[in-house]
C-alpha positions as CSV (number, residue, x, y, z in Angstrom):
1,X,0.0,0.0,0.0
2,X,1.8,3.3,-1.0
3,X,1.1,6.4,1.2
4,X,-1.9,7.6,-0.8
5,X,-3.6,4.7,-0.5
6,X,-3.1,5.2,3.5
7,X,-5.3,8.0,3.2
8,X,-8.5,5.7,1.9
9,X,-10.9,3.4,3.5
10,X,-13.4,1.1,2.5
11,X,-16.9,2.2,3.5
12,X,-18.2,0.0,6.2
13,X,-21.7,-0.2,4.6
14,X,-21.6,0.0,0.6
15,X,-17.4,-1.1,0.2
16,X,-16.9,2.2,-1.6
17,X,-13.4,3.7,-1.5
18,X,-13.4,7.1,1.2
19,X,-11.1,9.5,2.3
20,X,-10.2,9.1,5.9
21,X,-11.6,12.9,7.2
22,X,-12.6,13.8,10.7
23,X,-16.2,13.8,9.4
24,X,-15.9,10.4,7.7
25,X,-14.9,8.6,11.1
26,X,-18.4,10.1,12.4
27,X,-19.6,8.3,9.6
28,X,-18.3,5.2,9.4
29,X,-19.3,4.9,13.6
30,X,-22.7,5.6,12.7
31,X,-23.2,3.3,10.1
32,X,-22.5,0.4,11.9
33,X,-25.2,1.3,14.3
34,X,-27.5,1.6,11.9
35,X,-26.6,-1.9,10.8
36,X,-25.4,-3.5,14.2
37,X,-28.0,-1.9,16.5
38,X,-31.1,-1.2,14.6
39,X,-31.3,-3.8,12.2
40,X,-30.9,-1.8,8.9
41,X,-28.9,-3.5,6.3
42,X,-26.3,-2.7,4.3
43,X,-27.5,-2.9,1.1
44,X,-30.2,-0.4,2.4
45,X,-27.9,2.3,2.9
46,X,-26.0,4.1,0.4
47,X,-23.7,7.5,0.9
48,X,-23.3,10.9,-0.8
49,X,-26.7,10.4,-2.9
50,X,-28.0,12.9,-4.7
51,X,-31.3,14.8,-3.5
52,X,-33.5,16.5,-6.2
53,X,-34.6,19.6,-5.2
54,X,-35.9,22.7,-7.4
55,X,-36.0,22.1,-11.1
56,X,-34.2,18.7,-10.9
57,X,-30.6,19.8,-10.4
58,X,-29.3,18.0,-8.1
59,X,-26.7,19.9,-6.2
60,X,-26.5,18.4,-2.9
61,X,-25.6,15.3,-1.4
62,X,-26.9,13.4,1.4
63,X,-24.5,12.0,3.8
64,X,-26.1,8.9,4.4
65,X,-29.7,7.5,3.4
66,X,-31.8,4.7,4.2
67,X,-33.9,3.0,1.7
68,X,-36.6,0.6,2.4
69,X,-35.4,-2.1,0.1
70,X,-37.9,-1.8,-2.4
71,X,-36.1,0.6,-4.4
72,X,-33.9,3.7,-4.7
73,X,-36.3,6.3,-5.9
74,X,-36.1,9.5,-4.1
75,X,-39.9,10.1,-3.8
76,X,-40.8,6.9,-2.6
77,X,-38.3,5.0,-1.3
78,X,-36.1,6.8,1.4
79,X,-37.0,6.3,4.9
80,X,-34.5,7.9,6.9
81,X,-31.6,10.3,6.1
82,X,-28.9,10.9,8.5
83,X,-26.4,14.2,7.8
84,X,-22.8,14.3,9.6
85,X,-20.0,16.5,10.6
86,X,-17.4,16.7,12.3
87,X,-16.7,16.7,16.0
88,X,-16.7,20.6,16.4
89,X,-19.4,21.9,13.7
90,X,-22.7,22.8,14.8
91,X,-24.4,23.1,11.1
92,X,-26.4,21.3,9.3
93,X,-29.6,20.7,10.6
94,X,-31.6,22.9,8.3
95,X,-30.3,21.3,5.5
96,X,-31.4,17.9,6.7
97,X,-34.9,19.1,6.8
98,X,-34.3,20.6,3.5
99,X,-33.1,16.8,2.2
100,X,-36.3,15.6,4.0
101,X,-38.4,17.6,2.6
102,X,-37.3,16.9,-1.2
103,X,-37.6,13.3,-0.6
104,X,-40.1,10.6,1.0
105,X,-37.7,10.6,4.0
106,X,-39.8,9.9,7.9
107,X,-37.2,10.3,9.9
108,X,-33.5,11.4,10.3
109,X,-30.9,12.5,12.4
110,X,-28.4,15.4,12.5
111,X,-25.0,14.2,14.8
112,X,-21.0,15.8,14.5
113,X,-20.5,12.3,16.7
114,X,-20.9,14.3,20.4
115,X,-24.6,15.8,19.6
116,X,-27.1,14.4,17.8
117,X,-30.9,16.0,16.9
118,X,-33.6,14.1,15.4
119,X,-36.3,15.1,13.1
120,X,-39.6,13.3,11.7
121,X,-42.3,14.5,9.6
122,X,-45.6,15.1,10.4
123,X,-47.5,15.9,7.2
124,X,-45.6,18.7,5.1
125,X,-44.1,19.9,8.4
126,X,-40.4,18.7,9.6
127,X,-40.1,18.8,13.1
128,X,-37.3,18.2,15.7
129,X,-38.9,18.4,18.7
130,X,-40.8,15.3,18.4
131,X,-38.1,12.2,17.9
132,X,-36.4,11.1,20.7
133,X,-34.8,8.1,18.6
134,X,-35.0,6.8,15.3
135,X,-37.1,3.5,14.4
136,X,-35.3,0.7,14.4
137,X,-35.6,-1.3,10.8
138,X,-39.6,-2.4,10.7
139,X,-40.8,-0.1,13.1
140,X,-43.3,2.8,11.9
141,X,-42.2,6.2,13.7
142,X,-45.4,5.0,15.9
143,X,-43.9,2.3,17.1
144,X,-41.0,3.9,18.7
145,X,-40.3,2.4,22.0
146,X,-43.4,0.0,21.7
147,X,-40.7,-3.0,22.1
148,X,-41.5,-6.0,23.9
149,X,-39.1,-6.2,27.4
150,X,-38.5,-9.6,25.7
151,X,-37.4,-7.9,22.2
152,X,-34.9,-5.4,23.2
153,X,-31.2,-6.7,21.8
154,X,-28.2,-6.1,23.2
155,X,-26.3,-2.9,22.7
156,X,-23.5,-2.7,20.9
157,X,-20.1,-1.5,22.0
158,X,-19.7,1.5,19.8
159,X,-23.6,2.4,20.0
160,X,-23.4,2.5,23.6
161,X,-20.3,4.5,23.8
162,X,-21.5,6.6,21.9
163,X,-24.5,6.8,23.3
164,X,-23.2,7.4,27.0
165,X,-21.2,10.5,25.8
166,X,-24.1,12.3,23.7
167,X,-25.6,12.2,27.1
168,X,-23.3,13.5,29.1
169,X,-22.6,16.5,26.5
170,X,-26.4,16.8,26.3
171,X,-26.8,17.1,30.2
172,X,-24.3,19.0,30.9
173,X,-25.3,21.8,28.5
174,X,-29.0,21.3,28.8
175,X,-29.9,19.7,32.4
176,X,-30.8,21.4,35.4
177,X,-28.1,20.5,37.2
178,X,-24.7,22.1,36.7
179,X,-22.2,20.4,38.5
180,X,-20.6,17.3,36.5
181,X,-20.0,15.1,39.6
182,X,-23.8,15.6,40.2
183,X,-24.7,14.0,36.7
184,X,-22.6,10.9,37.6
185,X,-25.4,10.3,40.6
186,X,-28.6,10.8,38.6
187,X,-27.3,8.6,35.8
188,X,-26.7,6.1,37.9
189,X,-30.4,6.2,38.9
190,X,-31.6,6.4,35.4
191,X,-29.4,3.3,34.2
192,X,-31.0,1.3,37.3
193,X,-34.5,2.5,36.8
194,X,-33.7,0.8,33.1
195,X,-32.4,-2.6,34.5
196,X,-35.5,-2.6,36.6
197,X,-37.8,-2.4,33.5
198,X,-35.7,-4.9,31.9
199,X,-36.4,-7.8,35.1
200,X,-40.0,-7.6,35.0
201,X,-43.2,-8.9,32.8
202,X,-40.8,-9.8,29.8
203,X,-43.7,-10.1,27.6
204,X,-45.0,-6.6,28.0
205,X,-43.9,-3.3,26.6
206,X,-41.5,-1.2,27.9
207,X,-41.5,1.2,30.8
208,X,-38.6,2.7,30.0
209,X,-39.9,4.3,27.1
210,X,-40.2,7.5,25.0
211,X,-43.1,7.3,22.1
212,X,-43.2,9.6,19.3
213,X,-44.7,13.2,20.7
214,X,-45.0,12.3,24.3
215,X,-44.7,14.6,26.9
216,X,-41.4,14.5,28.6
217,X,-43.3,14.5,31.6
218,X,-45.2,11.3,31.1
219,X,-42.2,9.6,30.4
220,X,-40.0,10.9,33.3
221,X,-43.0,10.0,36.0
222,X,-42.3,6.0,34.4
223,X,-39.0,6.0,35.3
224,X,-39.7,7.8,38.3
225,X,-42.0,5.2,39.3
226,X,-39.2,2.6,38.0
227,X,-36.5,3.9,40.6
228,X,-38.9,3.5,43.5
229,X,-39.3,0.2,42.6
230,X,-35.1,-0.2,43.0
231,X,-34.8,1.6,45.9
232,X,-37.2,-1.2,47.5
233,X,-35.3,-3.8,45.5
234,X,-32.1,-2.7,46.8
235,X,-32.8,-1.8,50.5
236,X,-29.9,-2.5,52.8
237,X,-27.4,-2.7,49.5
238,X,-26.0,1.1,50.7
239,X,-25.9,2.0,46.8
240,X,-28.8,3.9,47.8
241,X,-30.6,5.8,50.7
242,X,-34.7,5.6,51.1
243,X,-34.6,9.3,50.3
244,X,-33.1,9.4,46.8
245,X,-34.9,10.2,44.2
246,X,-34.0,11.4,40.4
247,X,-33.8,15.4,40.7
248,X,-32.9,15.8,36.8
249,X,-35.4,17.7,35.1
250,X,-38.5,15.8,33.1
251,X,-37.1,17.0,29.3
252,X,-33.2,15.6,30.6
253,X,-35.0,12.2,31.5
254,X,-37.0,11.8,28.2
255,X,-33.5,12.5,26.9
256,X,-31.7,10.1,28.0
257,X,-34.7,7.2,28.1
258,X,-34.9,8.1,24.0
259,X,-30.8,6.8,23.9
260,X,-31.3,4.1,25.5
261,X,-34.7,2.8,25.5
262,X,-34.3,0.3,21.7
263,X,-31.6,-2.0,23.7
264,X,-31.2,-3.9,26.4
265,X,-28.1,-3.5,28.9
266,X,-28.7,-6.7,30.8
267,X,-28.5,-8.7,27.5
268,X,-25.3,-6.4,26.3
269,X,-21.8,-8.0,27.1
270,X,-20.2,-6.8,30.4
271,X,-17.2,-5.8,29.0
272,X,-19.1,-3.3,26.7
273,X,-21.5,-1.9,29.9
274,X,-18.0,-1.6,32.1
275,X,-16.6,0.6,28.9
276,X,-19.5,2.9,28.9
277,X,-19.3,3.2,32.6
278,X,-15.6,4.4,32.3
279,X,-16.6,6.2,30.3
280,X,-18.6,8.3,31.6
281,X,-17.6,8.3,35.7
282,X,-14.0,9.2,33.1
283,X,-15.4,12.0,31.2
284,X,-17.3,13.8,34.1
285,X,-14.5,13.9,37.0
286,X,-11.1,13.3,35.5
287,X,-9.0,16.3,36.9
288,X,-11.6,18.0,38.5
289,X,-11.2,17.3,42.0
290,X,-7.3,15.7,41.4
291,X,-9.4,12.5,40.3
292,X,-7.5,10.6,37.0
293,X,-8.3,7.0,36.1
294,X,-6.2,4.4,35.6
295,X,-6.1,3.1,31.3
296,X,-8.5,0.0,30.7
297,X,-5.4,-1.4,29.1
298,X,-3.0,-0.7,32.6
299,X,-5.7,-2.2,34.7
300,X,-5.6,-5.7,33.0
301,X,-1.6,-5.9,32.6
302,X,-1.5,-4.8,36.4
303,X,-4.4,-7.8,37.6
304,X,-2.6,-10.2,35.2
305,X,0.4,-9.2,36.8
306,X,-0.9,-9.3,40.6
307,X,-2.8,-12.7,39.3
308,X,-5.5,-12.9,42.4
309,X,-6.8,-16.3,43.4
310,X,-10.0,-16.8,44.9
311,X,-8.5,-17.2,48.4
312,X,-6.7,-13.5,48.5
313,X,-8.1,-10.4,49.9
314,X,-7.9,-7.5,47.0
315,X,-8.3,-3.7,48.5
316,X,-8.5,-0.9,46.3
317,X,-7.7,2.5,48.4
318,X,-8.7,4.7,45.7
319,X,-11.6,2.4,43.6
320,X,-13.3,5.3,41.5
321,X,-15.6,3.8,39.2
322,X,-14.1,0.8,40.2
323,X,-12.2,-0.8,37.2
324,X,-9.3,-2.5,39.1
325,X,-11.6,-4.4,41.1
326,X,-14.5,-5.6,38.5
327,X,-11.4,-6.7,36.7
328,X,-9.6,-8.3,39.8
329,X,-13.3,-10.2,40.0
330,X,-13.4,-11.4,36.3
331,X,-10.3,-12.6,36.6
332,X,-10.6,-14.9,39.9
333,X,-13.9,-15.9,38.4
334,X,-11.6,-17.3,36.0
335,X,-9.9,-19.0,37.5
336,X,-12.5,-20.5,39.5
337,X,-14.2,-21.7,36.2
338,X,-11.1,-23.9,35.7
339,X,-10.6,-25.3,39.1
340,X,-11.8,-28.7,39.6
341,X,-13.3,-27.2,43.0
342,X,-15.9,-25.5,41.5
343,X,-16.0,-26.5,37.8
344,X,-19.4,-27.9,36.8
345,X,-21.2,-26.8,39.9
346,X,-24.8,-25.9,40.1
347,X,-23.3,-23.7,42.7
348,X,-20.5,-21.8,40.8
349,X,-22.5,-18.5,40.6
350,X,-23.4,-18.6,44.3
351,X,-19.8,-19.0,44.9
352,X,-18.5,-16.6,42.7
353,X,-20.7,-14.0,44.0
354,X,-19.7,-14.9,48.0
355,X,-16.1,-14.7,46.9
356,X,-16.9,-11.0,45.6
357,X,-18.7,-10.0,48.3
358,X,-16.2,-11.6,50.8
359,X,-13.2,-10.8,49.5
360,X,-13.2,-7.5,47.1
361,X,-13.2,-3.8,48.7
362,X,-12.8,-0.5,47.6
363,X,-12.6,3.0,49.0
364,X,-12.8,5.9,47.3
365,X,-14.0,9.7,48.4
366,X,-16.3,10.7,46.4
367,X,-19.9,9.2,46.7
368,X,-20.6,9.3,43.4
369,X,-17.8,7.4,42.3
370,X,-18.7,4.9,45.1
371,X,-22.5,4.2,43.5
372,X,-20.5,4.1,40.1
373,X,-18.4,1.5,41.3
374,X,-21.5,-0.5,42.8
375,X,-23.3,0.0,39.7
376,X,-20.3,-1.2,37.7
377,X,-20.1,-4.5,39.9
378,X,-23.8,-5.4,40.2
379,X,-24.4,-6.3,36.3
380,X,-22.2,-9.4,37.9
């Protein structure tokens, strides 16, 4: 491959030859959610297309468009159209309606890969204060986050990266709360509230939900309803007090419900939910109170490296979101897998949840952090 070759990549979706750009990353990420998280496929989607508009010159492209798989015909094919940017450009959304509006486009979304706005039609009108996702593939705009509990697949690890730091940026800059080490808290409630849902009456929709057009605070008092539920749930668990309740404002709830309501994060691979977590408890605290976090990639060599077994004692003084010790666990759980001990056994899980709770500690100042770290621990 010579050196201007390096500057090319295939496109994930159609295999076409891209230049690597800042905006083109945003891209390619978003593709493969469309794909890997709401079921589109690939021969579906199809880049820099050309939108008629006025007397049939046809100027502009779209970035991305979704086509139901009948056809490709402008009028009557497109279902969703998605424009990008990159990471520090605010533009664009106007000209997505405009692309909407020229073509049989329902939906579409507007994202520079830290934001993202969504839009729908209603009639002639294009609106973008009625979406608070997009419709997975099959779903009418309607049916937005009519799922079945039962239906919900897991996230996938860039979606839910992704999604966990559109809503920081978003709550930060839109919640009523000001103070980042604050957001860490309600998040925290909002992501159990969603585990709650996700535990009960499998076979019925959704509580943990935000329709087309519904008031933010009709779907804030569900997951209001949902955390009440956890703090009874988790009494005498300390991740929580009897008083706590979710103090982030009804539009910052429906918010966050609409990124994560079309997957499921008990389903979704620990690894990834552990990521996201970092993620955020990373992104809201590093530096600001003398608080950095320890790279993913340090924190297995120094485990490996330590190599607990499941008789030690592992104490972390300083635990923030507590990556060394859910790592410490995986790996004694490990081990325990392979001992002839405990290999086989009905009673494995029991055992490998006593050793946790016997044998695993962490300290750490801040609160938040603390219920992070808790969090972190209890999807094992």
């Amino acid at each position: 491959m010579n050196a201007v070759d390096s500057k090319y990549i295939k496109d994930y979706a159609t295999g076409y030859s891209v230049r690597v750009t800042p905006e083109e990353d945003v891209r390619q990420v978003y593709e493969r959610i469309l794909v890997e998280d709401y079921g589109y496929y690939k021969t579906e989607i199809d880049i820099e297309v050309r939108i008629p508009r006025g007397t049939g010159y046809y100027p502009d492209k779209a970035d991305i468009v979704v086509y139901n798989g009948e056809g490709r015909d402008p009028a009557k094919d497109i279902v969703g159209i998605v424009e990008v940017k990159r990471p520090e450009r605010t533009d664009g959304i106007e000209q997505l309606k405009s692309y909407m509006t020229a073509t049989s486009a329902t939906w579409g979304f507007w994202t520079n890969g830290k934001d993202i706005v969504y839009v729908c039609r209603q009639g002639t009108k294009i609106l973008d204060d009625h979406l608070h996702n997009i419709p997975i593939r099959g779903q009418s705009l309607a049916d937005i986050g009519r799922l079945k509990k039962s239906d919900l697949k897991p996230f996938g690890r860039d979606d839910l990266k992704q999604a966990f730091n559109r809503i920081l940026n978003s709550l930060y800059a839109n919640a009523n709360i000001t103070r980042r080490e604050r957001l860490g808290g309600e998040m925290i409630k909002i992501i159990f509230s969603k585990i709650q849902d996700e535990k009960m009456y499998l076979d019925r929709p959704a509580e943990f939900r935000a329709e087309t057009g519904e008031a933010p605070r009709k779907i804030a008092n569900r997951v209001k309803k949902l955390f009440r539920d956890v703090l009874v749930e988790l009494k005498g668990d300390n991740i929580f007090t009897q008083q706590d309740k979710i103090t982030l404002d009804d539009s910052s709830i429906a918010w966050v419900v609409g990124q994560l309501q079309h997957g499921s994060l008990l389903k979704t691979d620990t690894d990834v939910v552990g990521d996201a977590f970092e993620v955020f408890s990373e992104s809201q605290f590093v530096g600001e109170k003398g608080e950095f976090f320890t790279p993913r990639g340090v924190v297995h060599i120094a485990v490996k490296l330590a190599d607990p077994h499941p008789n030690h004692t592992v104490c972390d003084p300083a635990c923030g979101s507590g990556g060394f010790l859910v790592t410490a666990m995986r790996h004694i759980w490990g081990k325990m897998e392979k001992d002839p001990k405990w290999r086989g056994s009905p009673t494995l899980k029991e055992s490998q949840q006593r050793m946790a709770a016997q044998s695993l500690f962490g300290i750490d100042k801040d609160l938040d952090l603390v219920k992070i770290a808790k969090a972190h621990g209890n999807y094992w």
